[in-house]
C-alpha positions in Angstrom: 82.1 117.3 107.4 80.4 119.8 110.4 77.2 120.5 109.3 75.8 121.0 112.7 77.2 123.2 115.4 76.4 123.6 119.0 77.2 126.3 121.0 76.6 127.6 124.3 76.2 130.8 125.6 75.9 132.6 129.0 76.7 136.1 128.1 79.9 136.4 129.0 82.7 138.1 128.1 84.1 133.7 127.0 80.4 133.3 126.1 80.4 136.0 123.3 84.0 134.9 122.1 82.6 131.5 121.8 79.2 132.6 120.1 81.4 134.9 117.5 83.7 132.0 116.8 81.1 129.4 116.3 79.0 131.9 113.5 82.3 132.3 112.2 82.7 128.5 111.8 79.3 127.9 110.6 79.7 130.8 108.1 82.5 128.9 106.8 81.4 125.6 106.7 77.9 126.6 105.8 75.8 124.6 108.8 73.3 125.0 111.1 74.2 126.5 114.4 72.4 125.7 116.9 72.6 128.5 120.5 72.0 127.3 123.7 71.3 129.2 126.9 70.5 127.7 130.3 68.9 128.9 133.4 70.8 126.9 136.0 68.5 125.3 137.9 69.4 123.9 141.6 72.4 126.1 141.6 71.6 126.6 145.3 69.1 123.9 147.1 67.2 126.7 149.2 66.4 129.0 146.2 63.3 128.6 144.2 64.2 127.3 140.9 63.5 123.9 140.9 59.9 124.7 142.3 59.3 127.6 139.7 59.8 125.4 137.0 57.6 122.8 138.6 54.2 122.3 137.3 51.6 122.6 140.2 54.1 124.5 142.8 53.4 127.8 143.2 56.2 130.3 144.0 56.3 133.9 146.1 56.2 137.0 144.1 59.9 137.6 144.8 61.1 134.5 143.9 59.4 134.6 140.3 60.5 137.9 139.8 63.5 136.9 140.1 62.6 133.8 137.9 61.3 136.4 135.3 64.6 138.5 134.8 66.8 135.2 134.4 64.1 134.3 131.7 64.6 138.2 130.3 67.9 137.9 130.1 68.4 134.6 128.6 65.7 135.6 125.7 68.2 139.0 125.4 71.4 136.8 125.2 69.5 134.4 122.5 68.1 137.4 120.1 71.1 138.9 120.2 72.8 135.7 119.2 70.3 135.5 116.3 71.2 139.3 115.2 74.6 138.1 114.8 74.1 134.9 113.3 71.8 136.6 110.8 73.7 139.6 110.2 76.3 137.0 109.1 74.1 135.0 106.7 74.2 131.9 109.2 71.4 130.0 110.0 70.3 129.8 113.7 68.3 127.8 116.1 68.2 129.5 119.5 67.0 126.9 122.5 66.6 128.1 126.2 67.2 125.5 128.5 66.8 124.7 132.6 68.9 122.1 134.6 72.3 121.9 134.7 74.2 123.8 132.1 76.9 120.9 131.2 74.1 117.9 130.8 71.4 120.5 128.7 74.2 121.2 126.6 75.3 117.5 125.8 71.8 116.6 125.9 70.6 119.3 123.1 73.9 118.3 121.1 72.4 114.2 121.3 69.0 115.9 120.1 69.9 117.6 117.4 72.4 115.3 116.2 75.6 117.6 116.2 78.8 117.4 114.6 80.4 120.0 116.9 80.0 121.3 120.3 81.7 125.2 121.4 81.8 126.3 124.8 83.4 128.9 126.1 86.1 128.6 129.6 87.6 130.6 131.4 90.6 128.9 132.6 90.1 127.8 135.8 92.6 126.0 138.1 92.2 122.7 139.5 90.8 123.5 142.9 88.2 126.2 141.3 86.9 123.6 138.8 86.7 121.2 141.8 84.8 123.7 143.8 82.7 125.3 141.6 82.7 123.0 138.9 83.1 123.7 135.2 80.7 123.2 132.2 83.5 123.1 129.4 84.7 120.1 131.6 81.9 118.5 131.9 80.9 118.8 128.2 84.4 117.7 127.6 84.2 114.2 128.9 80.4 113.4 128.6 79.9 114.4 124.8 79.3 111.9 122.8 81.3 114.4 119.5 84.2 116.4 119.1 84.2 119.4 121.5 86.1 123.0 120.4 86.7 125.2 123.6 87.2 128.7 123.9 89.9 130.1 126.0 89.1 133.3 127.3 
């Protein structure tokens, strides 16, 4: 039986779709569900993230503003996935993660000892996903459980 559901969200159009259909699930089933959001950290090698994050390095004032309104907006995107999950009568753990989005996700799915992981795609083609990568696929063939993805 799923009694513990993991599901990532970025705020996306796929990312609510995913978040709706996983407290839909969990509803149903009546099991925790667990929402992730992560900053990406060292999406690009010049940026600050990685240093931000850093104990001991500081950062400019630019760089942690911008560091500050991806931390706003992740804490946005995880209350109003608790509003939903409680408005539903499901109960929620919200975690906001940094690092790669694919390997926090599997990683807090190891942690918390899931039954389930939900991510959301949007359908990219071979050459995108080899460019850009993609998270569902990553999730996909490094998840250790059974992985339910949302086709946007």
């Amino acid at each position: 039986m799923l009694k513990t559901l993991v599901v990532a969200t970025d705020g996306s159009e796929v990312g609510d779709r995913a978040l709706t259909d996983a407290i839909d699930l969990a509803g149903k089933l009546d099991a925790d569900l667990h929402v992730v959001h992560v900053i990406q950290a060292g999406l690009y090698p010049s940026l600050f993230m990685d240093n931000i994050i850093s104990p001991g390095i500081p950062a400019d004032p630019a760089q942690q503003a911008v560091y500050e309104m991806l931390e706003r907006e992740a804490e946005e995107i995880l209350a109003r996935a608790a509003d939903l999950a409680a408005a539903a009568g499901v109960r929620i753990t919200t975690h906001r993660q940094f690092g790669d989005p694919g390997s926090e996700i599997v990683a807090l799915a190891e942690e918390v000892g899931a039954d389930l992981i939900i991510v959301g795609s949007r359908g990219k083609s071979g050459i995108d996903r080899f460019f850009l990568g993609s998270v569902s696929s990553f999730v996909i063939e490094r998840s250790p459980v059974a992985t339910l993805v949302i086709r946007a």
